[in-house]
Steps between C-alpha positions, in 0.01 A plus 500: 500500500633196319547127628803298361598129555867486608651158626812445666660138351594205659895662416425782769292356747765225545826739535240721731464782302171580513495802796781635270282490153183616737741809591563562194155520340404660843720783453379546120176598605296167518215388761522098575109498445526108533755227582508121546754232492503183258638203396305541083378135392629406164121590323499837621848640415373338149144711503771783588777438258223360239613832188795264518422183472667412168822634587792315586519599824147474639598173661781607685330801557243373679693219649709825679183652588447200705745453615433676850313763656464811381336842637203633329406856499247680409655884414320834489591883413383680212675417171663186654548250213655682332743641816513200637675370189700773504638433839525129418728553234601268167367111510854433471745647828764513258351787310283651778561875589727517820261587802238264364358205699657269230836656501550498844331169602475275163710175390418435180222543235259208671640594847437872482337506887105662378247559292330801405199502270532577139238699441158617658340242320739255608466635898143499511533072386746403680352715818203308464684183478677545797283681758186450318498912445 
């Protein structure tokens, strides 16, 4: 069994999407293992975000990020990064498979409703960032 980090943005939680993206992971064969709701403070979505900190759009990343609350969840099924990413879809909605979380529920790049970790390297930091696992 495998634990993933997969957050549900500020986007989704304000048009009340989030028993609809739940569903939808639900249905693809993930256990909610661990859940929370949070308003992140500026200094943590920049501990999160920190791989891009040079970028351009780290600020306004992060400034989004902020920008209200947002559903943490802690994921679990075996091979579920990489599925979860899968059902997630492309960072950008525009270029996401149909049936993917971003396809169906995305706005833009930024405003693409969750996050799913990168990586199991990635999962097991930002697990332990956010629930301390």
């Amino acid at each position: 069994m495998q634990r993933t980090l997969f957050i549900v943005k500020p986007d989704a939680v304000e048009r009340n999407l989030i028993g609809r993206i739940l569903a939808h992971v639900e249905a693809a064969g993930f256990r909610v293992a661990g859940a929370r709701m949070e308003t992140l403070a500026p200094a943590l979505a920049e501990e999160f975000y920190g791989e891009h900190r040079e970028k351009p759009f780290f600020r306004d990343l992060v400034g989004y990020m902020t920008s209200g609350r947002v559903l943490l969840v802690c994921l679990e099924r075996e091979d579920a990064v990489a599925r979860l990413r899968e059902v997630v879809g492309a960072t950008d909605p525009a270029q996401a498979a149909p049936g993917t979380v971003r396809k169906e529920f995305g706005v833009s790049k930024q405003m693409n409703s969750v996050h799913a970790s990168d990586s199991p390297a990635s999962a097991e930091r930002e697990l332990k960032l956010f629930f301390g696992k």
